[in-house]
N, C-alpha and C positions, 0 to 999 in steps of 0.2 A: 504494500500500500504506500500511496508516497508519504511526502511528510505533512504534519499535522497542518501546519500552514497555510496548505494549500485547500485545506476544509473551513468551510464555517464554524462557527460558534454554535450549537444547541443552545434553542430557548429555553431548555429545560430540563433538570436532571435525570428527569424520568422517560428520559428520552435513551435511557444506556441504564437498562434493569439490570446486567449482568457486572455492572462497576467497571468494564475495565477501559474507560475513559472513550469510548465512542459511542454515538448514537447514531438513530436516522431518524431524520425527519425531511418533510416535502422531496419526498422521494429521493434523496441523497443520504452517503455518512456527514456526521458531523461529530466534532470535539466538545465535550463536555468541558466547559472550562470552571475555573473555580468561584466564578459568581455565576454559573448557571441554576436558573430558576425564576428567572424575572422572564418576560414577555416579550415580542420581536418588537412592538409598537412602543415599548416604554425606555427610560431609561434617563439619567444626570444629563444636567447640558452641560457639565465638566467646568473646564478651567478656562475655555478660550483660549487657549493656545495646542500648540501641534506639538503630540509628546517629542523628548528629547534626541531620541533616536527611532528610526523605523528597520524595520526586518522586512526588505523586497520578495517579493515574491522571484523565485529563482530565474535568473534571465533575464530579467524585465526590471525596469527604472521604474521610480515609483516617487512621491514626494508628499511634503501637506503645506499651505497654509491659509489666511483667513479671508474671507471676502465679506464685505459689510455688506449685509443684507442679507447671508446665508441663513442664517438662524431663523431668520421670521417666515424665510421659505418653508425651511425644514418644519417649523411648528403649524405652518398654515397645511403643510403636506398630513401632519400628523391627525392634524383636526378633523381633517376630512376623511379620517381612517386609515391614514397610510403605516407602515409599519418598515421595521429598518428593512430589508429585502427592498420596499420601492424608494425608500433612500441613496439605498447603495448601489438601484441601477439608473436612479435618477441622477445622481453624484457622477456616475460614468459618464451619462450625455452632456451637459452643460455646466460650467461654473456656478451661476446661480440656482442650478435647478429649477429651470423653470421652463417655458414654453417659446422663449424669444428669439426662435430661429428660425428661418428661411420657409416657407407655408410646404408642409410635407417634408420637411427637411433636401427641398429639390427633387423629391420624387414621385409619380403616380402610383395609381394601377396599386395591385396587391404589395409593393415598395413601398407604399405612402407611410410615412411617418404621424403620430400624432402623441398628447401629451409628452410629460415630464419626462418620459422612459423611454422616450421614441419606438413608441410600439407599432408595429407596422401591421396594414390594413390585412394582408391576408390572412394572419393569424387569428386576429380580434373579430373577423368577418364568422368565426369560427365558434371563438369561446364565449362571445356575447351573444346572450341567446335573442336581443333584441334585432340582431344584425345579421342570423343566420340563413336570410333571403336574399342579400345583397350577394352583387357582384364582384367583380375585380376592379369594375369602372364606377362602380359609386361609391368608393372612397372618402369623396370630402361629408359624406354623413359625420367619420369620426371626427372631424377640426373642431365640435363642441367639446372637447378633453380639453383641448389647447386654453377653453377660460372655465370650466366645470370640473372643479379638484374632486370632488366627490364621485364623479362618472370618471375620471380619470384612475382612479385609487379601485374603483370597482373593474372596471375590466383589467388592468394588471394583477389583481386576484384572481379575477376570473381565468385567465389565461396561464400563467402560473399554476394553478389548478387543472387545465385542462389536459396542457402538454405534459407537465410533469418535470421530470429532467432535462428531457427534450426543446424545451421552452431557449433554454439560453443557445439550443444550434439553430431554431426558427430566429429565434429575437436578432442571432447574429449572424444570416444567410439566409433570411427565409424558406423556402420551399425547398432548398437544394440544400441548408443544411439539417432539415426535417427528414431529407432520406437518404443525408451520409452525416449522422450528426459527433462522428467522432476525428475532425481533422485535428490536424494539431493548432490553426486558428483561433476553432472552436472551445477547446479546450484551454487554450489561453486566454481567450474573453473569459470562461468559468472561473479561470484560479484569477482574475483582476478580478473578476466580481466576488468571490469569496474573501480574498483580500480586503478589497474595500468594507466590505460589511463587518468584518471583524474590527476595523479599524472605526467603526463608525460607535463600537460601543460606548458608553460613555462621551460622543457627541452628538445625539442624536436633537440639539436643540442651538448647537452656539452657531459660531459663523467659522468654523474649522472645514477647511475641504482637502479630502485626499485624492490621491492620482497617480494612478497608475498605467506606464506606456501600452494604451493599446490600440493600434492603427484603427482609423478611421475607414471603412468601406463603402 
């Protein structure tokens, strides 16, 4: 198995009945860490500042620091139901996390991008059962994410949900990486994203942002 690192944190200790420091949860292992037992949605908004040293994820550059106005993002994300998972792959698309890019992130069709998470239309055409009539060309239904945190926060659960594991080789290749979802691309979007989410505990509210190198597509 590789190393712990490259797994998320468990929300909860009851997540590893047998003690020996791993669980699964949302269809993955994860580390039992030693304040496990609080919730993905909760947590300290820390110190404000970017701990003293970082542990990269192997390969990969990685960094933190603060952006005024992150915080009120992250708490207005929370309010609306969001939980660290949509933090930490909202953390991944923008600096402020937020919606303030390019309308579909420059793309149509089952490509199109929408809210915080740049979640793309073909997946969400899927796992929102409101949407499971639409097309590939009627896309911009989703651009109400882009100001609606609460529909935004609901279909990235929903979809999360629906794909399972799989979700992070749709979210990061769509359809082609839905039916080869083990490249090695793919899997290093997973360990940025596990990374980050570990790293988000205890900031789950300041204006601390982490970052880790992973190419844009």
């Amino acid at each position: 198995m590789a190393g712990r690192s490259n797994y998320p944190t468990c929300s909860s200790a009851s997540s590893d009945p047998d003690g020996d420091g791993w669980g699964w949860e949302n269809n993955q292992s994860c580390v039992v860490g030693s304040g496990a037992g609080g919730s993905d949605s909760s947590g300290s908004c820390g110190t404000g500042s970017c701990p003293s040293a970082l542990s990269c994820p192997s390969g990969m550059s990685c960094g933190c620091y603060t952006v005024s106005g992150l915080g009120a993002n992250k708490r207005s994300y929370q309010d609306a139901g969001a939980g660290r998972s949509f933090l930490a792959s909202a953390m991944m698309e923008t600096e402020l996390m937020n919606t303030n890019y390019a309308y579909g992130d420059n793309k149509s069709g089952d490509a199109f991008n929408a809210g915080a998470t740049k979640q793309n239309w073909g997946m969400m055409r899927q796992c929102h059962s409101a949407w499971t009539g639409y097309g590939s060309g009627d896309y911009s239904i989703s651009d109400q994410m882009n100001s609606n945190r609460s529909l935004d926060v609901q279909v990235y659960n929903e979809c999360r949900s629906y794909f399972g594991d799989n979700w992070f080789a749709g979210h990061r290749n769509g359809s082609s990486g839905l039916s080869n979802p083990n490249t090695a691309d793919i899997n290093n979007f997973k360990t940025g994203y596990n990374w980050t989410y570990n790293q988000l505990s205890g900031h789950e509210c300041d204006d601390v942002r982490f970052w880790v190198d992973i190419p844009a597509i």
